[in-house]
C-alpha positions in Angstrom: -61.7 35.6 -41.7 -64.0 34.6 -38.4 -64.2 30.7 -40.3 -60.6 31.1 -40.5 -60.0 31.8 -36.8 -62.1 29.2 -35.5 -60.4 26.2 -37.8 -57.0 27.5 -36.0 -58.2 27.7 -33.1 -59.9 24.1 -33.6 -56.6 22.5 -34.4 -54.7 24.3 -31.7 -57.4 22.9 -28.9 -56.9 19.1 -30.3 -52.8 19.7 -30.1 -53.4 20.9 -26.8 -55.4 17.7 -25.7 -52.6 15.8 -27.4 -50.0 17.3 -26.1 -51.5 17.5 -22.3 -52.2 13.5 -22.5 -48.7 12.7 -23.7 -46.0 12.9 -20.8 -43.1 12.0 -22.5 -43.5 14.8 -24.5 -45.0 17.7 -22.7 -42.3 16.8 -19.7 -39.5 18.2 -22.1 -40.2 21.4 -21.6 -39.1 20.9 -17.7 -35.7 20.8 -19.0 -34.3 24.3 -20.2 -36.1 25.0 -16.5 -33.9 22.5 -14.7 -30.5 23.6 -16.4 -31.6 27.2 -15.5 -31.4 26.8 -12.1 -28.4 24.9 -12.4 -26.6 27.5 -13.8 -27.7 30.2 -12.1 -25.8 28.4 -9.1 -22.5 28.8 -10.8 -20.1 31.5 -9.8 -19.9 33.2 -13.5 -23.1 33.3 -16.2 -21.8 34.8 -19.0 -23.9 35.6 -22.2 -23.3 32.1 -23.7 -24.3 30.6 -20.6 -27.4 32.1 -21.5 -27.8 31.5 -25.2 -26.5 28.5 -24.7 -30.2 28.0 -22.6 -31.8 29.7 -25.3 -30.3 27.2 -27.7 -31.3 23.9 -26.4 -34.6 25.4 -25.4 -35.8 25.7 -29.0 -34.1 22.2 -30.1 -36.0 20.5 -27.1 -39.1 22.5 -27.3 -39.6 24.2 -30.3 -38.5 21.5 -32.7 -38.5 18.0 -30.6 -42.1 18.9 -29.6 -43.8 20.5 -33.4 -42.1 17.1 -34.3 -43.5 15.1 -32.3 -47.2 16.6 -32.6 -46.9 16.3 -37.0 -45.4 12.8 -36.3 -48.0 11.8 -34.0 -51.1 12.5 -36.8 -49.4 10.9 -39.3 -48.8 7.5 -37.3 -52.8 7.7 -36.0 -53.5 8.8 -39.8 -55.4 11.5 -38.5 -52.9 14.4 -41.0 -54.3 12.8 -44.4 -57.6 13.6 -43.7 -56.7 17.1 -42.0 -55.1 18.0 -45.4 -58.1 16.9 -47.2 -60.6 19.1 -45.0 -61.7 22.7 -45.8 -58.6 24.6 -43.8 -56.3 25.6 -46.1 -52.3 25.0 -46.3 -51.8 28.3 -44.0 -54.8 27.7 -41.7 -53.5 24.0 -40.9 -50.0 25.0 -40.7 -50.5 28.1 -38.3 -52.6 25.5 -36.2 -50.0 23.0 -35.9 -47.7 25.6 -34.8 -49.6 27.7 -32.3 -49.3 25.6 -29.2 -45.6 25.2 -29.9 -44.6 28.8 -30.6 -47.1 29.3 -27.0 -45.3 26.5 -25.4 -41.9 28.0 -26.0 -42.5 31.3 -25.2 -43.6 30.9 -22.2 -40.8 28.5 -21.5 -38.0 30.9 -22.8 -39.3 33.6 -20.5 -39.4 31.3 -17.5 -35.8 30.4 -18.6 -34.7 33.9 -18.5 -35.9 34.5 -15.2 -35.0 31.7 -13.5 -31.2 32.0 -14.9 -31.4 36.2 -14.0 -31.0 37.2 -17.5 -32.0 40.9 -18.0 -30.6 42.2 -21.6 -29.9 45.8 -22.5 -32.5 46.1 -25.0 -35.7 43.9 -24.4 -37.5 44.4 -27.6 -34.4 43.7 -30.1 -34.2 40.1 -27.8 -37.9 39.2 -27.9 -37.8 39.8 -31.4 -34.9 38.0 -32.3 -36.2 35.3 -29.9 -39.3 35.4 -31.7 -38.3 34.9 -35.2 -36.1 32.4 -33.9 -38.6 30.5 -32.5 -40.5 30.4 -36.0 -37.1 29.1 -37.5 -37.2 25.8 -35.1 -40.6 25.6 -35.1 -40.9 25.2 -39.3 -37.9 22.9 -38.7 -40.2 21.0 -36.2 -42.6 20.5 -38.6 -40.6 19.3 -41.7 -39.4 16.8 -39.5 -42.2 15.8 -38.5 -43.6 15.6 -41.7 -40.5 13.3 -42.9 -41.0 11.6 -40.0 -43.6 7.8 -39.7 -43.8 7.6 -36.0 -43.4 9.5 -32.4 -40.1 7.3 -32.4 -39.0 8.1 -35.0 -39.7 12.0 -34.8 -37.4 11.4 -31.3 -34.0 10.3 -33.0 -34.8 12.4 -36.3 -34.5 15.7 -34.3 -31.2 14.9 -32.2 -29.0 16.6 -35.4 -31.0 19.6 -34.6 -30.3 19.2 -31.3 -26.7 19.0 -32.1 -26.0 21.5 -34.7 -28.0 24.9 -33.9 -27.7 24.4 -29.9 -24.0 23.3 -29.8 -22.5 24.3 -33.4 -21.4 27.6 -32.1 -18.8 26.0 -30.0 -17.6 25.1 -33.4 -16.2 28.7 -34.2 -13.4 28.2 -31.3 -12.1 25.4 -33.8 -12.2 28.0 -37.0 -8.6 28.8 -37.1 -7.3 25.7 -37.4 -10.2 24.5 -39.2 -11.8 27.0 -41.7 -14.5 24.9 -43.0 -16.4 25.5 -39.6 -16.3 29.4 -40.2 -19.4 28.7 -41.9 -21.0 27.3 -38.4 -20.9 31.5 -38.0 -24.1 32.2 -40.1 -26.2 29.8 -38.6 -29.2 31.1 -36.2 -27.7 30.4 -33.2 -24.8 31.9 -33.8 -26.6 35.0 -35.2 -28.8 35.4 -32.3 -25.6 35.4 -29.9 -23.7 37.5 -32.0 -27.2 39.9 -32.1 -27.3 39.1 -28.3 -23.6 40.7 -27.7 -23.7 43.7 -29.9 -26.8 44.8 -28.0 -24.9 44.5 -24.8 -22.6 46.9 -26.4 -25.4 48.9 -27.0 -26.0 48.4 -30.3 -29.6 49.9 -31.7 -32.1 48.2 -33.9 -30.5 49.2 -37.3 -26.7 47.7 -36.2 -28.1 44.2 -35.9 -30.0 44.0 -38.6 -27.6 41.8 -41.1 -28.4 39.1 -37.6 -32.2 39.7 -38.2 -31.5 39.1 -41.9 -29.5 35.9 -41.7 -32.3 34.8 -39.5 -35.0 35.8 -41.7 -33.4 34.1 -44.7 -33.1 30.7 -42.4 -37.1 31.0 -42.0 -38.0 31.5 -45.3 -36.0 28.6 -46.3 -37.1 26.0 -43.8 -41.1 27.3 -44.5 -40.5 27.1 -47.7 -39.0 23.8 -47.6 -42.2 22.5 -45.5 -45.0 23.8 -47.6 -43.3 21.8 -50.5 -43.0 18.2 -48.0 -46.5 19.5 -46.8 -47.9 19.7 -50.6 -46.0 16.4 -51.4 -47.7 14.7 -48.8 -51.4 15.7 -49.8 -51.3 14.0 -53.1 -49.1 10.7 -51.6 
């Protein structure tokens, strides 16, 4: 358990010195500050102000920079021989993700300050927060992993961008087109839907079909990644 410990903790100081040497992608997580303070300027936040925030925060951070990071060892073709050292699949995996989940943590709860948001019920947030930062961070990675180069890893990520920080909007288009009813089960539009029934006051066993929805995205995008991961070792 102790061995396993350090070899995580190994991989998380090298991403570290990675990610503190490259500017062009450590400076992204300046931006979900930036459009904080912007809107906390305007006359009315409402809650989608805020999730909205939330949104593009784990696109830009959580995925854009886990991308980046996998991308990055596979274009020095410094991954290959990481997947053929001692650390196992999980130990390499939670390694690569550490700094990442760290990274957007801290930057989520500097986003909700800045923009003055204070929810009802701060543990069902910061737990739907935090699984949703696992879902883009696993999406992150299998980018990355499909990913040759930084470049690359740059465009690949902008449908994430896209699609779970601005595919809620979507829904106000359902009526007329029905097809983007489905846009309603996708993690972004789960947490803001979790986000308003606990403004309504809604207690931990009300949201959980949001938590489930959510749950079932992680699994899926992990699962995905272990399988690109596995593929990659014997390439």
């Amino acid at each position: 358990m102790n061995m396993s410990i350090k070899r995580i903790n190994a991989i998380f100081q090298k991403d570290f010195k990675d990610f503190s040497r490259n500017s062009a992608v450590s400076v992204t997580i300046l931006f979900p500050l930036i459009m904080a303070f912007i809107y906390k300027n305007m006359d009315t936040v409402t809650l989608d102000t805020y999730y909205l925030l939330f949104n593009m925060s784990f696109a830009i951070i959580a995925t854009f920079i886990q991308c980046c990071l996998i991308a990055e060892e596979k274009e020095k073709n410094t991954l290959r021989g990481l997947m053929l050292s001692p650390a196992s699949t999980t130990e390499i995996l939670a390694g690569k993700s550490l700094l990442t989940f760290t990274v957007t943590v801290i930057a989520l709860g500097l986003t909700a300050w800045i923009a003055g948001y204070e929810p009802t019920n701060m543990f069902i947030i910061t737990a739907a927060l935090g699984l949703s930062t696992l879902f883009y961070i696993a999406v992150g990675t299998l980018l990355g992993l499909l990913a040759n180069s930084v470049m690359e890893a740059s465009v690949i990520v902008l449908p994430v961008l896209g699609i779970f920080s601005f595919g809620s909007f979507g829904l106000a288009f359902a009526e007329k087109y029905p097809i983007l009813q489905a846009l309603e089960y996708l993690p972004s539009s789960q947490l803001i839907e979790l986000a308003r029934k606990v403004e309504e006051g809604a207690a931990l066993s009300t949201v959980w079909p949001q938590f489930a929805v959510i749950a079932i995205w992680i699994a899926v995008a992990i699962a995905a990644t272990i399988i690109v991961y596995r593929k990659r070792m014997v390439d």
